[in-house]
Structure formats: structure tokens, C-alpha cells
C-alpha positions in Angstrom: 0.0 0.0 0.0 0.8 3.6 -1.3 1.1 6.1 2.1 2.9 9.0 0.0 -0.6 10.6 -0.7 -1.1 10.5 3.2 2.3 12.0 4.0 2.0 15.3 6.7 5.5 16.5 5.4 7.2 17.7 2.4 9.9 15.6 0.6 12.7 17.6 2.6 10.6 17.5 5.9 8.9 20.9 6.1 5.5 20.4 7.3 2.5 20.8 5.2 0.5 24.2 5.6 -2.3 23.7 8.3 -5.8 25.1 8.3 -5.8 28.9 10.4 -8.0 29.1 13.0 -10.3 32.1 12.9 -9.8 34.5 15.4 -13.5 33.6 16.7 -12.6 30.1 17.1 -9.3 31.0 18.7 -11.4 33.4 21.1 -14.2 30.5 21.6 -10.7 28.2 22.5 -9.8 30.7 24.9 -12.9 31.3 26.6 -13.7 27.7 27.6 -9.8 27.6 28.6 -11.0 30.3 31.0 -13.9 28.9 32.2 -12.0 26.0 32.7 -9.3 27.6 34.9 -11.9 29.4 37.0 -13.9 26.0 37.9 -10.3 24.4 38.7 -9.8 28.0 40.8 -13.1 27.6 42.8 -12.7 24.1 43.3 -9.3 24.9 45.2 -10.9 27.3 46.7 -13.8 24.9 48.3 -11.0 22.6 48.9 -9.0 25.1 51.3 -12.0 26.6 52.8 -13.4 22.8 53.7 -9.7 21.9 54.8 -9.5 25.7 57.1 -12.9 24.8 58.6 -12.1 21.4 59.3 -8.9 23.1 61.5 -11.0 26.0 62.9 -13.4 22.9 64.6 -10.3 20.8 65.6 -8.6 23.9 67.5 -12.0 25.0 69.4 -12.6 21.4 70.3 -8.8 21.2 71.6 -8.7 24.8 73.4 -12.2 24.1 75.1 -11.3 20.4 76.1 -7.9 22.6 77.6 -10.6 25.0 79.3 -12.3 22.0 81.0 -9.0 20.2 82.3 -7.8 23.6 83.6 -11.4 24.5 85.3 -11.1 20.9 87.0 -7.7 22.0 89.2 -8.3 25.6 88.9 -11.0 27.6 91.2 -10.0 31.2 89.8 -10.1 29.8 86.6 -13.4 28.4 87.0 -15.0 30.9 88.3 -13.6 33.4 85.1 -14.6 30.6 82.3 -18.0 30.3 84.3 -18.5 34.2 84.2 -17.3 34.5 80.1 -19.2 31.4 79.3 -22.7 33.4 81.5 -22.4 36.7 79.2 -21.7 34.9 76.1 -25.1 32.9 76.7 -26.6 35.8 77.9 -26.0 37.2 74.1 -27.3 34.7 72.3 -29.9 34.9 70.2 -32.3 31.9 70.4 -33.6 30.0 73.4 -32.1 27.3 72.5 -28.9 28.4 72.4 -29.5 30.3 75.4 -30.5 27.0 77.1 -27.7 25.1 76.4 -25.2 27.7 77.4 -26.8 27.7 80.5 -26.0 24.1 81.1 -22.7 24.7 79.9 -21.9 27.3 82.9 -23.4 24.3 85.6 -21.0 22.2 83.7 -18.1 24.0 84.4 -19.6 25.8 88.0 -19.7 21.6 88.7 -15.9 21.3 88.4 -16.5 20.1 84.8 -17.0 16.6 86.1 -17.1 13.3 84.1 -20.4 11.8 83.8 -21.5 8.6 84.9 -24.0 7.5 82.6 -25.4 4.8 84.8 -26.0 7.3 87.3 -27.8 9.7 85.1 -30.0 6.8 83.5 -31.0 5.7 86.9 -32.1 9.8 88.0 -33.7 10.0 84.6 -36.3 6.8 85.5 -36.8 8.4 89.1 -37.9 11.3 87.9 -39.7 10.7 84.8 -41.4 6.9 85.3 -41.7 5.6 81.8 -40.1 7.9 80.1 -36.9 5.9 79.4 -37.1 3.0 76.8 -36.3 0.0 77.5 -32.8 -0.3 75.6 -32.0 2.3 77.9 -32.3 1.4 81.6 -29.8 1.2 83.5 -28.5 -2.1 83.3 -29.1 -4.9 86.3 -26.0 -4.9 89.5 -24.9 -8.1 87.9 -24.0 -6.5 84.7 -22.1 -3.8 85.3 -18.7 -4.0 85.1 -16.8 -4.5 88.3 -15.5 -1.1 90.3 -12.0 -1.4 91.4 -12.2 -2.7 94.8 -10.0 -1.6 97.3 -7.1 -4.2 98.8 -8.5 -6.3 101.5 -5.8 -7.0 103.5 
């Protein structure tokens, strides 16, 4: 088979003329290259605003679990987080908000206390009777898991 009639250079290897764009099709080329570079741009953008948010949440969970530790061997402290923590709630702007800050400062005014969830199931049924499902009553004495008993000697 014959390939000289489908040859893309001359005999002496200068290319073969090629079709000019018009300048509208250049501008159309350069417009979607554009549009292209601004989606790629926003995207980034989404990326590091996502990735700045992410760290925003990580360092306010970290300073306040620092606030909490310090308010635990701290009484000044306390008492200062307890009075920022009372104006800030005072200024917010829904009730429920409002509400929740408000359990926040007996939180901390509590000495910011770990929970025992067996404890607060068990007030929970006292004072609402049937208000707790079933799935969560406090479990029966036998089982709980063991406390650490002291050395009998």
C-alpha cells in the first residue's frame, strides 16, 4: 500500500501548511480555557476553605477540652470561664442556644466533672417513670462491670 498521498510533510521534511483558525474560534478556544481555569480555581478554593474549617473545629474542640481540664484544678479559673461562658449565653440569640449555654456554665460551675451515665439513667427513671425505653435502663448490678475494689488486707 501507497502512504505518500497520506504523507503530513514535504519531501525535505517541512510540514505541510495547516488550516488557520479564525480569530472567533481562537477566542471560543480561549474562553472555555477560562472557564475551565476558574472551575479548577473555585474548586481549590472549596477545597481550602473545607480543609481551614475542618482546623477552625479541631482547634476550638482542643482549646475548650484545655478549658475544661484547667477549670477541673483551677477555682480562679473556674470561676472566670463560668463568668465569660454566663455573658456569652446571655447574648445569644435563640432559646435554644440560650438553654444550652446555660447548662454549659453548671458544667463548668460543677468542676466540669465526668459523667456517669449509669448514674444519670438511673435519675432520669426516678424522675420521669416511663419515660426511658427499655434499651435504655440502667443495666441490672450483675452487669455492670466491676469497680476497682480496694485491697482487702
Amino acid at each position: 500500500m501507497n502512504l505518500e498521498p497520506f504523507r503530513t510533510t514535504r519531501p525535505r521534511g517541512n510540514p505541510m501548511a495547516r488550516t488557520r483558525k479564525s480569530a472567533y474560534e481562537k477566542l471560543a478556544e480561549k474562553e472555555k480555557e477560562a472557564e475551565q481555569a476558574a472551575n479548577e480555581a473555585a474548586a481549590l478554593k472549596a477545597q481550602i476553605r473545607d480543609e481551614e474549617r475542618r482546623k477552625d473545629t479541631r482547634r476550638k474542640v482542643l482549646a475548650g477540652g484545655a478549658a475544661f481540664s484547667h477549670a477541673r484544678i483551677d477555682l480562679v479559673w473556674r470561676e472566670t470561664l463560668v463568668a465569660a461562658l454566663h455573658k456569652a449565653g446571655t447574648a445569644m440569640k435563640s432559646d435554644r442556644a440560650r438553654e444550652e449555654m446555660a447548662a454549659l456554665v453548671e458544667y463548668v460551675k460543677g468542676g466540669c466533672q465526668e459523667m456517669d451515665i449509669d448514674a444519670r439513667i438511673e435519675e432520669m427513671s426516678r424522675t420521669k417513670p416511663g419515660a426511658a425505653p427499655e434499651a435504655v435502663r440502667a443495666p441490672s448490678a450483675s452487669a455492670r462491670k466491676p469497680s476497682v475494689a480496694s485491697p482487702q488486707g
